[in-house]
N, C-alpha and C positions, 0 to 999 in steps of 0.2 A: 504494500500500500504506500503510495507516494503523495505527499500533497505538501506545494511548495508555494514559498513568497521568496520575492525578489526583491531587490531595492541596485540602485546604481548612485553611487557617493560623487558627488562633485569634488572630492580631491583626492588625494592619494590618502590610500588606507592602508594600515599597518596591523595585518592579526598574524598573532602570534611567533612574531619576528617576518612573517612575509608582509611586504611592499608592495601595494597593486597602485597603478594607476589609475585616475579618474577616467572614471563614467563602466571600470567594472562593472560587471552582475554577478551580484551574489545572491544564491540560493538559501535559504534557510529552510531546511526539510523539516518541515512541521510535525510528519506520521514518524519521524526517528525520536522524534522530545514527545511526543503523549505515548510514543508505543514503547519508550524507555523501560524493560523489565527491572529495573536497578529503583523508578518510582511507582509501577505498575507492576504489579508480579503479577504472571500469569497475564498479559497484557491483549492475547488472543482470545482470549476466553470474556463473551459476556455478563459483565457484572456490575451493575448498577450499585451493587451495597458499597462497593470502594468508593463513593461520593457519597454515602450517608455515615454522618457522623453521632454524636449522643443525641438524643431523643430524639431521631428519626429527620433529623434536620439537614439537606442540603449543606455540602462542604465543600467550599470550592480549592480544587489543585491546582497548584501555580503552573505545575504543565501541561494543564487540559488548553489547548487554546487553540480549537478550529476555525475561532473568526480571524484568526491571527495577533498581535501586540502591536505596541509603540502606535507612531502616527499613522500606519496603514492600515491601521485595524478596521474589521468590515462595520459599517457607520449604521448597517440594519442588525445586527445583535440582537439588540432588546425587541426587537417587531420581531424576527427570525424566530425568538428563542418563546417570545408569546404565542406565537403562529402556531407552532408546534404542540405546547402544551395542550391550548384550546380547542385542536384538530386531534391530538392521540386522546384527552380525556373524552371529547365527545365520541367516538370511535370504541372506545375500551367500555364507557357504560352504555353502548346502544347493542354491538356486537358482541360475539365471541369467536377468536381467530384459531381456527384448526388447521392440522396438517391435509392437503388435499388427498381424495379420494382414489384419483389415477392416475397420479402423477409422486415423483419424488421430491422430497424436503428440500430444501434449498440448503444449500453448503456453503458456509459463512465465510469459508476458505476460498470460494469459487468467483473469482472477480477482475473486471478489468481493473487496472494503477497505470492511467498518466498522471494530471496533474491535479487529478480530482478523483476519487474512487469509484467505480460501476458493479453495480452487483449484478450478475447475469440473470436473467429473466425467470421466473417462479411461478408458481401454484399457493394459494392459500382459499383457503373454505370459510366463508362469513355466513355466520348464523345470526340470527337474532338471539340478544342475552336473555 
C-alpha cells in the first residue's frame, strides 16, 4: 500500500547530511509512518480498539495521518471525516452487512497501490436490520 505527498523546497535542503537542490521533490510515504509495526503492531490486521483509549473514548495517534500534516494538509478533514461517520452510522443501524451468497469474501490483502489504495471489486449481502 503506497500513499504519498510531495512538496518541492524553494532552496537547497539539507536531510541528513545530503544537499539537494531547489525545486527537488520529495516524497513522504505516508502508508510506511501509519503502517509502522514499531507504532502499530500487527499493522495489517483490522483493529479499531488501537484508537480507543479508557472509557471507550477516541485517541488520536500522532501517526495516523491520511489527510496528511503541516501546511498541505487536506482543508476537507473535518467534512470528510463527518461524511463518513453520518453515512457508516446510518448504514450500520438500517442494514446488516453479510458475506455474499455466490461469490467469495473479499481479501483485504487483494489491492491495487499507486498513489492512493484500490480495493479490487467484491460481493457483500445487505439485509435489512
Amino acid at each position: 500500500m503506497y500513499c504519498c505527498r510531495y512538496e518541492k523546497p524553494p532552496l537547497f535542503t539539507e536531510v541528513e547530511g545530503f544537499l539537494f537542490p531547489a525545486g527537488s521533490t520529495f516524497f513522504a510515504n505516508l502508508s510506511a509512518i501509519m503502517l509502522d509495526p514499531d507504532h502499530f503492531p500487527q499493522p495489517e490486521v483490522f483493529n479499531p480498539e488501537r484508537f480507543i483509549g479508557i472509557g471507550g473514548i477516541y485517541e488520536k495517534k500522532e501517526r495516523m495521518i491520511p489527510f496528511g500534516v503541516g501546511k498541505r494538509y487536506c482543508m476537507g478533514e473535518l467534512l470528510a471525516r463527518n461524511e463518513v461517520f453520518l453515512l457508516s452510522a446510518n448504514l450500520v443501524q438500517k442494514l446488516r452487512f453479510l458475506p455474499p451468497d455466490n461469490n467469495q469474501s473479499p481479501d483485504p490483502a487483494n489491492y491495487c497501490a499507486t498513489l492512493t489504495t484500490i480495493q479490487d471489486d467484491f460481493y457483500v449481502k445487505f439485509a435489512p436490520a
